[in-house]
GUMIMI-644322 format. One record per residue (C-alpha): residue in one letter; chain; x, y, z. Coordinates in steps of 0.001 Angstrom, whole numbers, plus 500000, padded with zeros to 6 digits. Layout:
> resn/chain/px/py/pz
> A/A/X/Y/Z;
...
END
This chain:
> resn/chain/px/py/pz
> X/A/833657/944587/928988;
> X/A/834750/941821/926483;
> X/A/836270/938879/928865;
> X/A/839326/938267/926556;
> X/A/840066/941963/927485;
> X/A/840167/940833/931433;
> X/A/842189/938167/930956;
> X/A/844682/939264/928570;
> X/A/848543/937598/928627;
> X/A/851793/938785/927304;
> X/A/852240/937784/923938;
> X/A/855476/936909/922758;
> X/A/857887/939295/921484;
> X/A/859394/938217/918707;
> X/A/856091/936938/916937;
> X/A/855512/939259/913815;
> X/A/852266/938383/913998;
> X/A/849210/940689/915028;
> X/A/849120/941585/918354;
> X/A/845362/942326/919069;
> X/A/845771/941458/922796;
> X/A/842280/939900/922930;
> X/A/841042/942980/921123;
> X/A/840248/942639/917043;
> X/A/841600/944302/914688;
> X/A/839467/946809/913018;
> X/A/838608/945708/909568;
> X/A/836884/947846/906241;
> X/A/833329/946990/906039;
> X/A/832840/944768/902979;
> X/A/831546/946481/899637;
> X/A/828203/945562/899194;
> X/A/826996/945875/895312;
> X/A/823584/948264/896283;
> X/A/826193/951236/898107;
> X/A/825515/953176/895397;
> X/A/827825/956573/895488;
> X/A/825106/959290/894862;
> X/A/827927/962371/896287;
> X/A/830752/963144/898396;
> X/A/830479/965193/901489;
> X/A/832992/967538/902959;
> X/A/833547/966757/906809;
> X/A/835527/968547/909146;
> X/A/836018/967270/912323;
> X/A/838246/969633/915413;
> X/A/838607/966291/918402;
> X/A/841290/965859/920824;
> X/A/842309/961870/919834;
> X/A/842651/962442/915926;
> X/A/843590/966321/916083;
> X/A/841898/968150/913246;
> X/A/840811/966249/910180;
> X/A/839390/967364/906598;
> X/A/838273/964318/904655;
> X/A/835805/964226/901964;
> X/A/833515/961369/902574;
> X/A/830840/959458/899490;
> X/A/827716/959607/900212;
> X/A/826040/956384/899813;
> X/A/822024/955943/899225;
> X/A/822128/952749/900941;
> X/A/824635/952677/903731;
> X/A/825268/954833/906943;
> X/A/828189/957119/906447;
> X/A/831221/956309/908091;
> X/A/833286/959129/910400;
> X/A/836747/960319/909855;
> X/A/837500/959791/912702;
> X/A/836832/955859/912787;
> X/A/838277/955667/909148;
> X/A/841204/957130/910790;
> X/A/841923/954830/914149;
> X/A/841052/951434/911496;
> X/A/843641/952536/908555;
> X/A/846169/953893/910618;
> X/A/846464/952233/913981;
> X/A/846807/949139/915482;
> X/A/845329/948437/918223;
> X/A/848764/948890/920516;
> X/A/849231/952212/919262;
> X/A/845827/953154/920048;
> X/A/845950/952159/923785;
> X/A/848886/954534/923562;
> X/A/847195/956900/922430;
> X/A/844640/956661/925181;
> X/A/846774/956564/927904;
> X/A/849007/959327/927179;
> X/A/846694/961886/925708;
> X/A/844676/961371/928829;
> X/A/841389/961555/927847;
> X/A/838472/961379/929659;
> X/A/836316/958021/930507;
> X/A/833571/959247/927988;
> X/A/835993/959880/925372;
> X/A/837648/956291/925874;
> X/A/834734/954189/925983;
> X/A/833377/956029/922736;
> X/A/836748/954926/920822;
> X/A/836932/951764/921707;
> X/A/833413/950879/921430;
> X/A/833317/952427/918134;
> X/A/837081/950309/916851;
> X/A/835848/946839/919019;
> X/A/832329/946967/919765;
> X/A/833099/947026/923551;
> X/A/833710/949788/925886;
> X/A/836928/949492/927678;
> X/A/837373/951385/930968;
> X/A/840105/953533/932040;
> X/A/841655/950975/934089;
> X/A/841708/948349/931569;
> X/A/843137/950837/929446;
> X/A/846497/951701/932158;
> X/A/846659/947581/932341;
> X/A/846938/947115/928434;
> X/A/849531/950037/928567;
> X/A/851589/948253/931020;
> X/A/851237/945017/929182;
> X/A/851875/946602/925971;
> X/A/854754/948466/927392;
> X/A/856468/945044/928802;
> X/A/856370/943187/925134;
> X/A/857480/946379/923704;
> X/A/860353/946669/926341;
> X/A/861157/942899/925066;
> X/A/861093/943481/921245;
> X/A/863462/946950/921673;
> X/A/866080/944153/923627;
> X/A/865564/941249/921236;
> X/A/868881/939449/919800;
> X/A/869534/940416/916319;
> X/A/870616/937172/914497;
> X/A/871799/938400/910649;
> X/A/874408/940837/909570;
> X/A/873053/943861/908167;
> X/A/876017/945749/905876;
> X/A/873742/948814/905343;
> X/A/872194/950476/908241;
> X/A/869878/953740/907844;
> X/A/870087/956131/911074;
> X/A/868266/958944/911546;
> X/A/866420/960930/914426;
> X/A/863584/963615/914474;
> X/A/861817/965682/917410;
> X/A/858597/965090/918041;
> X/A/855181/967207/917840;
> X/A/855217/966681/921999;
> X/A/857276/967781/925127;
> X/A/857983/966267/927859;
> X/A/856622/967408/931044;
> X/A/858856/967138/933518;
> X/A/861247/969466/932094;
> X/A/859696/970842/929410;
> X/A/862259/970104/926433;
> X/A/861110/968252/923017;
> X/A/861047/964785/922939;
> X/A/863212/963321/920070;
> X/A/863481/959902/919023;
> X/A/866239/957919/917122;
> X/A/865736/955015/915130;
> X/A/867774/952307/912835;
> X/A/866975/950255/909957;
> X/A/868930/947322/908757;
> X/A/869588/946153/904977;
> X/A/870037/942594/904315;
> X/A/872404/941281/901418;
> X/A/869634/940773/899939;
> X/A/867824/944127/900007;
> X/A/865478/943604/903274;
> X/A/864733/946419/905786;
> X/A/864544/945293/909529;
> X/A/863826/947581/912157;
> X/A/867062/947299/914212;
> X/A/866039/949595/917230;
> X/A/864682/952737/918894;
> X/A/865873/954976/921447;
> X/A/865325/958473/922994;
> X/A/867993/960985/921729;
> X/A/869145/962746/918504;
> X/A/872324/961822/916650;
> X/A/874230/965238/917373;
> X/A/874132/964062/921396;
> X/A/875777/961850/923656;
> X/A/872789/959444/923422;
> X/A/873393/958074/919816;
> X/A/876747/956546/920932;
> X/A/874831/954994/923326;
> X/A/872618/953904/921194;
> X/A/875052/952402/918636;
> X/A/876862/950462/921358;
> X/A/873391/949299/922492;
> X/A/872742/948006/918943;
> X/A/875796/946306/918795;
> X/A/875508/944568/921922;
> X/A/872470/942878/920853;
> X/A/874919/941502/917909;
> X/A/874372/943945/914989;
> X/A/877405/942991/912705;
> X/A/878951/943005/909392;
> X/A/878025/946965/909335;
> X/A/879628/948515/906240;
> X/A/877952/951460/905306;
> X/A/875984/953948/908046;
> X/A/874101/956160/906099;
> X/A/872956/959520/907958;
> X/A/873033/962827/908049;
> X/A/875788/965168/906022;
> X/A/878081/966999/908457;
> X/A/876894/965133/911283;
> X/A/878608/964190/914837;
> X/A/877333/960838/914191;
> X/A/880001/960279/911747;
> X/A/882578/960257/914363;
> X/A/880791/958107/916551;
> X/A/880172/955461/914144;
> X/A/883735/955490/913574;
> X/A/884283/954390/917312;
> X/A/881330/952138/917426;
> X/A/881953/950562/914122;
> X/A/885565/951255/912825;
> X/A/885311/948820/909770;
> X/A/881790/950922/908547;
> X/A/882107/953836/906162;
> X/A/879590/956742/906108;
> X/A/878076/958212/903552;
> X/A/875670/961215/903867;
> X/A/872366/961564/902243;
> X/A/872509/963682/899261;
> X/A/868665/965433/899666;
> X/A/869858/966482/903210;
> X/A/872845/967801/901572;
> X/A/871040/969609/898376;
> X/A/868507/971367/901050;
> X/A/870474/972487/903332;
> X/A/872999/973933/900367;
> X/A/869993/975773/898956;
> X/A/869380/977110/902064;
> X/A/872325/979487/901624;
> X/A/871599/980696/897858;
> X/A/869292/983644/897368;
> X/A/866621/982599/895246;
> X/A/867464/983611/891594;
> X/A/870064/980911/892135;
> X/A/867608/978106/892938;
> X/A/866272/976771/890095;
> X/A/869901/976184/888301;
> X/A/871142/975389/891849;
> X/A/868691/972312/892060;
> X/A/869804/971059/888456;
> X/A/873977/971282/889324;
> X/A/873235/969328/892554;
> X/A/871171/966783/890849;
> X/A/874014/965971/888206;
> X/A/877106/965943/891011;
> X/A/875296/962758/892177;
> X/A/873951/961245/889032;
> X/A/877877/960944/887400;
> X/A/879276/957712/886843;
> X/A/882042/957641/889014;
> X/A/883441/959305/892291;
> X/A/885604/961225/889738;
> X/A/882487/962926/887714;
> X/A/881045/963783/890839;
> X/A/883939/965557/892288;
> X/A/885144/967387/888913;
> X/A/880935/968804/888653;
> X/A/881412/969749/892489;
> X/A/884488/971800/891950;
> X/A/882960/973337/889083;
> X/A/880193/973940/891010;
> X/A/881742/975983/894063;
> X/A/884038/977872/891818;
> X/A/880816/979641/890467;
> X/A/879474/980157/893490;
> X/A/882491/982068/894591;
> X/A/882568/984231/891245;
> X/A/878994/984949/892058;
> X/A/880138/986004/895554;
> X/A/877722/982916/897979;
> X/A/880462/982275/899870;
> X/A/878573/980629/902579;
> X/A/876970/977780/900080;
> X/A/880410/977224/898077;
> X/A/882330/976677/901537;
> X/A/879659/974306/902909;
> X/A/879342/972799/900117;
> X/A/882919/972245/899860;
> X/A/883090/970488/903208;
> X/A/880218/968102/903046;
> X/A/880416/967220/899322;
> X/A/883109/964463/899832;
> X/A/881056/962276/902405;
> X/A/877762/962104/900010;
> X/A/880258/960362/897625;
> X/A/880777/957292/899492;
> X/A/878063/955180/897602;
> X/A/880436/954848/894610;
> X/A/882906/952204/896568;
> X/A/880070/950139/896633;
> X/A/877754/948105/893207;
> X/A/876238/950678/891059;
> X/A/872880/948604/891332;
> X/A/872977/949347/895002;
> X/A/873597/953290/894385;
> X/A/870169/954866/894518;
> X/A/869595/953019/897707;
> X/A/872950/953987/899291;
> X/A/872848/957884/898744;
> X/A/869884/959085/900821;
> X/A/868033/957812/903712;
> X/A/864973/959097/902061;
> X/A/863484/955550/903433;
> X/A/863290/956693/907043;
> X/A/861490/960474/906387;
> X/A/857701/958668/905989;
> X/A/858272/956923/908824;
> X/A/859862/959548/910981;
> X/A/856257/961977/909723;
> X/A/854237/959554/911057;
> X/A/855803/959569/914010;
> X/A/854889/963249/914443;
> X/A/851774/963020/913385;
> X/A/850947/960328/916573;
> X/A/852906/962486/919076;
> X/A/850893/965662/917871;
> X/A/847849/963852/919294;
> X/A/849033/963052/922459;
> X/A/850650/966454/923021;
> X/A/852958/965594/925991;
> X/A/854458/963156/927345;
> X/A/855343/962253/931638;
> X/A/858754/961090/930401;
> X/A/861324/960340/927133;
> X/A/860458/957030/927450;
> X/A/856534/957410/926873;
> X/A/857915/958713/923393;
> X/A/860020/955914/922813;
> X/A/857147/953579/923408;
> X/A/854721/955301/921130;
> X/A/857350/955116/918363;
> X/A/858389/951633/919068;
> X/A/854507/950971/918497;
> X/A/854147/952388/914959;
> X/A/857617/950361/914273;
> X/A/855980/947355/915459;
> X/A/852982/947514/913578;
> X/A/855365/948530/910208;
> X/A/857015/945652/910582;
> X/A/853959/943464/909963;
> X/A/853771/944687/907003;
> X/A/854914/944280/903274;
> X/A/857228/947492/903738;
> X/A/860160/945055/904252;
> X/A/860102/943912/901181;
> X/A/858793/946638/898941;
END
């Protein structure tokens, strides 16, 4: 085994740099100018760390091919969420050495493997806790289950996370804990956040209809809320029968592309009233009591708008969370799950997404 591996220390926690442990990152082979493409290759590959994978793969004259699999641990993983990985899903000592001989060029053994988890695991533990320093007046929350339950008692692990807008239109992660906003554990998780010195909130932005509205209210009294509007248009279309879809899609689209607050409300009211003449009761009363909270956007700048109606921001992040817990398949306790998200976060964060 590599000796930077053996003698690994805790890095520190609030460095946004990589975190390779001793281990390095996997990196593209470089184009070389006589790969000549001759053909691509369908591949399909069934393997307990990367699931099931179809990928079509160029065939080059020159050059060994290069698996899916590998293509998929160096584009997609760092190197803390693959000792995750490994840990959790537990897989074999074969199975291990193969991956990480394949990503690093160096076998790793199981038991290096359960030290870098508990390594990992302590910085992680240190980032979740870190101070937050700026004022964030926009903050995204949102929670989905994962593709894994939890073995002890059987139910589905669900994580919730937060994101942070600057003034100036930065995302931070703020935090991530085990729970789902329509539970105890996401007033717990707002007071957490705000005892690490999240301030200056003005604007939650979650789900329509949710309990979490109330509990931001005790958390953060000064902070409106304002629901997303593709939650809302969904779950609205979830009560029409289908001949009713198509126009449907087109009424909801221009309650929430008016002007002002006023617009919006007159096309709502317009809107219910013909769902009651054509007798969908059950979409004109929800929509009636969730309408109003999808509004809130229009107390704030209209350049701001698009950014303040949905929390479409968080739904690519919250897949790929899935997608990770789907190969691990279960996990000993909530807060394996929390760790395997925090991971992905982590390695997010080190990237231009911030910005973009």
């Amino acid at each position: 085994m590599n000796s930077d591996l053996s003698d690994l220390a805790i890095d520190d926690p609030t460095d946004s740099g990589p975190t390779s442990y001793g281990v390095p990152e996997a990196a593209p082979a470089p184009r070389q100018p006589n790969a000549r493409r001759t053909a691509r290759l369908a591949r399909v590959a069934n393997t307990r760390t990367a699931s099931r994978l179809l990928a079509e793969m160029p065939k080059m004259r020159n050059l060994p091919l290069q698996t899916a699999i590998v293509r998929h641990y160096e584009h997609y993983r760092s190197v803390e969420e693959t000792v995750l990985e490994l840990y959790y899903a537990n897989l074999s000592l074969w199975n291990i050495e193969w991956v990480t001989h394949t990503l690093w060029g160096d076998a790793v053994s199981v038991a290096d493997v359960v030290d870098l988890k508990e390594r990992i695991a302590r910085r992680i533990t240190a980032w979740r806790n870190l101070r937050i320093q700026d004022d964030y007046p926009v903050v995204y929350i949102e929670s989905s289950w994962l593709k894994g339950r939890i073995k002890s008692d059987g139910k589905q692990a669900t994580v919730i996370i937060a994101i942070g807008q600057t003034e100036s239109g930065d995302r931070h992660v703020l935090g991530v804990g085990e729970g789902a906003i329509d539970e105890d554990s996401a007033e717990v998780f707002l007071r957490h956040l705000k005892a690490r010195g999240l301030s200056g909130v003005r604007l939650v932005i979650g789900e329509p209809g949710s309990p979490l509205r109330n509990r931001v209210r005790k958390v953060f009294p000064q902070a409106a809320y304002q629901g997303c509007v593709t939650t809302l248009a969904a779950q609205a279309l979830h009560w029409l029968p289908s001949r009713h879809l198509c126009e449907a899609k087109d009424r909801l689209g221009e309650i929430h592309s008016a002007r002002d607050r006023e617009t919006a409300r007159r096309r709502a009211d317009e809107l219910i009233a013909e769902w009651r003449r054509n007798r969908v009761d059950e979409a004109a009363d929800f929509l009636a009591e969730r309408v109003d909270e999808t509004l809130t956007y229009f107390d704030f700048p209209r350049a701001r708008w698009r950014q303040l109606r949905t929390n479409d921001c968080l739904r690519g992040i919250l897949r790929r969370m899935r997608e990770r817990a789907r190969v691990v398949g279960g996990f000993c306790d909530g807060e394996s799950a929390v760790l395997l998200a925090a991971a992905g976060l982590r390695r997010l964060m080190r990237s231009d997404w911030s910005i973009r």
